[in-house]
N, C-alpha and C positions, 0 to 999 in steps of 0.2 A: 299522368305524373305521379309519380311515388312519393304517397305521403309519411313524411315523418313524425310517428308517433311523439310526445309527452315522456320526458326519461321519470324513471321508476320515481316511487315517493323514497326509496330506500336504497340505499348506498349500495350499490353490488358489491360483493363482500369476496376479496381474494379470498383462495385457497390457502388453510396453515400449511405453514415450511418450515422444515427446521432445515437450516443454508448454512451448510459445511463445503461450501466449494471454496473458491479463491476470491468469492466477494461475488455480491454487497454479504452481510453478517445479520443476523438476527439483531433490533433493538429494544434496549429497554424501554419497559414502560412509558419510566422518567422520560425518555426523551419524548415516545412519543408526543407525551403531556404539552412538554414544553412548546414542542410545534403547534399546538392548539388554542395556543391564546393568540387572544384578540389582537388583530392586526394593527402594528402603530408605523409613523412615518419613518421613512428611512432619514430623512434629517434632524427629526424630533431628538431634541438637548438628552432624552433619558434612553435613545435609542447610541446614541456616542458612547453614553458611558459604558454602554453594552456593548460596543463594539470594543473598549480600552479591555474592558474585562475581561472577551475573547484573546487580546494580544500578550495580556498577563500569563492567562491562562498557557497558551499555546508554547509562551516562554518555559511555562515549568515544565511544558511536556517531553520539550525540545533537548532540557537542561543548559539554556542560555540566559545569560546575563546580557550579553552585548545582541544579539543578533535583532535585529529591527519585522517583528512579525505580524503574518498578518492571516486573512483568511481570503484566498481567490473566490470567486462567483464560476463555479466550475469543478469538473472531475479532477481527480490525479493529472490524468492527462492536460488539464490548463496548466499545473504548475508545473510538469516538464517544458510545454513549449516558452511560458512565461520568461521560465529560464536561461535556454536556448536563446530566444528571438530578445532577450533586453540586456544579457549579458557579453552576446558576440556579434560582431560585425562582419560584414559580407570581405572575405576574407581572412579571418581570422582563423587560427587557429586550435581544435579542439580536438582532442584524444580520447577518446570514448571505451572504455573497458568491455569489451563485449561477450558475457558467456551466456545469453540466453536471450527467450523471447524480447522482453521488454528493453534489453540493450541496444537491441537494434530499431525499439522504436525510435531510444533517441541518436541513432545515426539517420537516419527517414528525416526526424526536425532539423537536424543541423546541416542536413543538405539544402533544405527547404531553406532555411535563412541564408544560405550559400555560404557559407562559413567553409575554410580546408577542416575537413571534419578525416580522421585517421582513425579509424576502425581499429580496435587488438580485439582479435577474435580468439578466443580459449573454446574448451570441450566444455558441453553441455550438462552441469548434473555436476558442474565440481567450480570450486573455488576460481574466481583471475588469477592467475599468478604477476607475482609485484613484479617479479624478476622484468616479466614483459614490458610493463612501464618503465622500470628504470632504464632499462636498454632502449625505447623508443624515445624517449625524454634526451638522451641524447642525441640523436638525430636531430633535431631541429631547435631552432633558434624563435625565441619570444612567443612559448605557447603558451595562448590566454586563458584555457580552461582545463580540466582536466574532471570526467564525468562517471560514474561510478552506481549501479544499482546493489543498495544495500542488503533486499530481501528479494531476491529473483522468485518472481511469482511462477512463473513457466518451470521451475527448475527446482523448487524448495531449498535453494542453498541461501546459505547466510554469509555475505563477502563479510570477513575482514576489511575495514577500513582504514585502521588506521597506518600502517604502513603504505596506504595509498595515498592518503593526505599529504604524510611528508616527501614523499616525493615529489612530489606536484608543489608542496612549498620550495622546496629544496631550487628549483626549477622556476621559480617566481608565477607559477599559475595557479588562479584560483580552483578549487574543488566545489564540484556540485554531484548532488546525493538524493538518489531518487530515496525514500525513505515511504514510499506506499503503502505498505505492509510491514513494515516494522514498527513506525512510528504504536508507541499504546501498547505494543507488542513482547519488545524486547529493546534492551538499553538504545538511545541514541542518544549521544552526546555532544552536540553539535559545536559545543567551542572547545571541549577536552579533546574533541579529533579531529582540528581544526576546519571546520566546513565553512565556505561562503556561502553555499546555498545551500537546499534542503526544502522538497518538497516531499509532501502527504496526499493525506484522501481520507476520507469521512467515514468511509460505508467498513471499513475492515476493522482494524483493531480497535478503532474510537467509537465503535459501536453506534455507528449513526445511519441516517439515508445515504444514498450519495446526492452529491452535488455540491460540496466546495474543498477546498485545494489547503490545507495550512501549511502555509512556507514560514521558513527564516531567512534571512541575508544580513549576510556580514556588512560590516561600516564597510570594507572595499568594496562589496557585491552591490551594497548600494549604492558609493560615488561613480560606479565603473554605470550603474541603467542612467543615473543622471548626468554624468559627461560626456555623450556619446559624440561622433561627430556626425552622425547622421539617424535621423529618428528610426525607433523601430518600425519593421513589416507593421506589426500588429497594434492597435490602438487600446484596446480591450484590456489585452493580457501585457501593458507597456507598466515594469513593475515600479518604476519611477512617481509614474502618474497615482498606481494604484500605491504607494506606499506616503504619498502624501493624501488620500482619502482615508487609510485604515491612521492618520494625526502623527504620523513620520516626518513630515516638513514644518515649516515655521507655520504653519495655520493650514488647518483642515480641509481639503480642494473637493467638492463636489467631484466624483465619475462617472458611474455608474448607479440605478435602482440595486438596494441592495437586498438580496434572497430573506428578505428577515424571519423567515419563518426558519430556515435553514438556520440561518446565526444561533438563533434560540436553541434548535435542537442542538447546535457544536457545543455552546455553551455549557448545558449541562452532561453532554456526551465529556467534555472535561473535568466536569467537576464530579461526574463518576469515577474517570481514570484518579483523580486525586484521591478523591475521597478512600477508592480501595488502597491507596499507594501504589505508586511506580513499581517497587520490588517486589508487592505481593501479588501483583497484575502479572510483572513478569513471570514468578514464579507458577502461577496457576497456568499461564499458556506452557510451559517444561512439563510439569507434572502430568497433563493432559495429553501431551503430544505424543512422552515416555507412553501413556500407560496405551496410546491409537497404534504406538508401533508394537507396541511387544504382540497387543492381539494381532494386528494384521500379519504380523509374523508369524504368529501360532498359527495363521489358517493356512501357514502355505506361501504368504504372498512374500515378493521380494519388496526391498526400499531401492528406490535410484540414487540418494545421496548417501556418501559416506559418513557415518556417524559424528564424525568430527565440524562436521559443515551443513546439519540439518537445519531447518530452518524450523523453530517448533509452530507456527502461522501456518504453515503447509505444508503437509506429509502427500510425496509423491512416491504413485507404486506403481512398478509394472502390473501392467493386464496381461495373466496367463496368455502365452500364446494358444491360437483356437480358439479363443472369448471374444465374442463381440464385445468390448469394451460399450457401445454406447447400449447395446441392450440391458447391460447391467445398471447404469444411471439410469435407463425407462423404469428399470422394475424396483430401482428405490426410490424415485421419485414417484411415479403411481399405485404403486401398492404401499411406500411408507410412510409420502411426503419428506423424503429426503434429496435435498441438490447436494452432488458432490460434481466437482469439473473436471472438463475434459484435458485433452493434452492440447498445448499449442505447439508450432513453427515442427521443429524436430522433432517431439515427443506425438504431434498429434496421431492419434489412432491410437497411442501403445502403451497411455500412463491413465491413470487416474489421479486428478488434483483432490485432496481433502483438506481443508479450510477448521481449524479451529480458534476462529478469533475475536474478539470482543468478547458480546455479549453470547456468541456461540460456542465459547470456548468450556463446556461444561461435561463434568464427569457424565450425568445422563443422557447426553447425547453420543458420547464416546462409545457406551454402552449399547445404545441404541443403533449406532449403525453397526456393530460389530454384528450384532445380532440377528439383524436385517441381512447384512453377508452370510453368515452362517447358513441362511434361508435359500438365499437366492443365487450362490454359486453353484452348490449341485444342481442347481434348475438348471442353469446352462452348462452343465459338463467339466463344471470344476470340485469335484470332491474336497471337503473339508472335514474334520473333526467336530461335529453338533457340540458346542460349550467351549469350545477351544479358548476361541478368541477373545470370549468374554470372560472366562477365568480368569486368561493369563492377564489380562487388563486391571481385574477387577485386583491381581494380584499386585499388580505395579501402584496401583492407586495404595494400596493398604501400605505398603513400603517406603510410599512418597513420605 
């Protein structure tokens, strides 16, 4: 019988990363700190007010007044299905904007709830076009949702929203907004572009772990999970239940143990985003993004979005043809400790995902993987310019 040793007296200690792919994000300190204090009950009267403060918080991140918010016990991915599964009923109908990976995850959930779920599929690496909406909108009569990825992770494009909004109002359907990788990143405005819903993630531009989800829902988005006429699939992620636990109903409903270690770290993962400001947060992920393309452009490399539609959270670039794309992520990730990601669905084998957001979003690391490229593209047969990249960078930063 194989015995099981006594685990170490000392903490096995990850390898340092600096995490420029498409998530999770380097964090601060701060937060970790915050995750480090003494564990208290998730009922405890001083643990509520921390929960009200989170909903405060999440409001200003949101830029809502009205929208009723809270924080899922979960990935991104809880607050897509949350959304799906408590806002539409088996048969409903929902129009899904689809121009990249994550678009289609949420056609995958809206079948799953069996909802008439209508797929607009656009090209890959560019904008939805409205037009497609408005033209499908009429086609059909009493469409309940209408669904929209704001920062397409798979694609680095940045949708335009709000002329999708009003269509969809125009059309009496609510709008839900994946906001993953925006959300901390760059503007969301969630009652200036009329959104019912609106779901996040921890680990990217709010500079956290992952594992919890901050949503908002509109007064309709939340009469439509508590009048339903038949309960949701899901008990868990039922946002009705979960929106009377985060103190949205007439009194506080037990649901779930709540991640409190997580909450803590959202907490001041917020009160960093504030603290920098929204506009100066935003601006530093532009400045940084500007100064990742101009190098990778100096080396030779192409972008896959068109400048007008970049998403500054993630700069996607073609992999020279004849590059083993993943050999190049082995030799910065082992020889620099640098994660940068791969391509999904369409793109997989032929893009490189690079991530500059949160607390990763910094001119020394901009520099650092350019430089790191510089290195290791002629290793594998792609000739560059030695300083190219880093100049023409170091150029854009001094011009920002």
């Amino acid at each position: 019988m194989t015995q099981i040793g006594l685990p170490p007296s000392e903490i096995p200690m990850l390898p340092a990363r600096t995490l420029l792919g498409p998530g999770p994000s380097n964090v601060d300190p701060r937060v970790l700190r915050a995750m480090t204090q003494g564990m208290i009950g998730y009922l405890d009267p001083d643990f509520t007010k921390i929960m009200d403060e989170v909903t405060d918080l999440i409001r200003r991140v949101y830029k809502t007044a009205e929208g009723r918010t809270m924080a899922l016990s979960g990935t991104g991915m809880s607050g897509m299905e949350a959304g799906l599964a408590s806002l539409l009923e088996p048969g409903d109908t929902v129009i899904i904007c689809v121009h990249g990976y994550f678009c289609e995850r949420l056609v995958e959930i809206g079948n799953r709830v069996r909802a008439n779920v209508v797929p607009l599929r656009s090209d890959w690496g560019g904008v939805f076009p409205e037009e497609m909406l408005e033209q499908e909108l009429k086609k059909h009569k009493n469409v309940k949702l209408v669904c929209a990825v704001h920062a397409e992770t798979s694609t680095g494009v940045l949708q335009p929203l709000e002329g999708l909004s009003r269509l969809a109002k125009d059309h009496d359907a609510m709008f839900m907004v994946d906001a993953v990788t925006s959300l901390g990143g760059v503007d969301v405005a969630f009652d200036d572009w009329g959104m019912d819903y609106a779901y996040s993630a921890t680990q990217k531009c709010l500079g956290c772990p992952p594992g919890l989800s901050p949503v908002s829902l509109s007064e309709r988005a939340l009469h439509t999970a508590r009048n339903r006429t038949e309960k949701p699939f899901t008990w868990y992620l039922d946002l009705a239940m979960l929106a009377d636990y985060w103190g949205w109903g007439e009194q506080r409903v037990y649901h779930h143990t709540a991640p409190v270690s997580m909450i803590l770290a959202l907490r001041e993962g917020l009160r960093l985003v504030l603290e920098e400001g929204l506009d100066n947060r935003f601006k530093r992920h532009a400045v940084n993004a500007a100064a990742l393309r101009a190098g990778v452009e100096a080396l030779g490399l192409d972008l896959v979005v068109p400048a007008e539609h970049r998403l500054n959270q993630i700069t996607v670039v073609w992999a020279p043809k004849g590059i083993d794309e993943a050999d190049v992520r082995t030799r910065l990730l082992r020889g620099h400790g640098i994660e940068i990601g791969a391509g999904l669905g369409d793109f997989a084998g032929k893009v490189w995902r690079i991530g500059l957001m949160g607390e990763s979003s910094k001119q020394e690391n901009v520099i650092a993987l350019l430089s790191a490229l510089e290195r290791i593209l002629p290793e594998v047969g792609f000739e560059v310019a030695r300083g190219a990249g880093v100049k023409a960078a170091e150029d854009a930063l001094t011009a920002a």
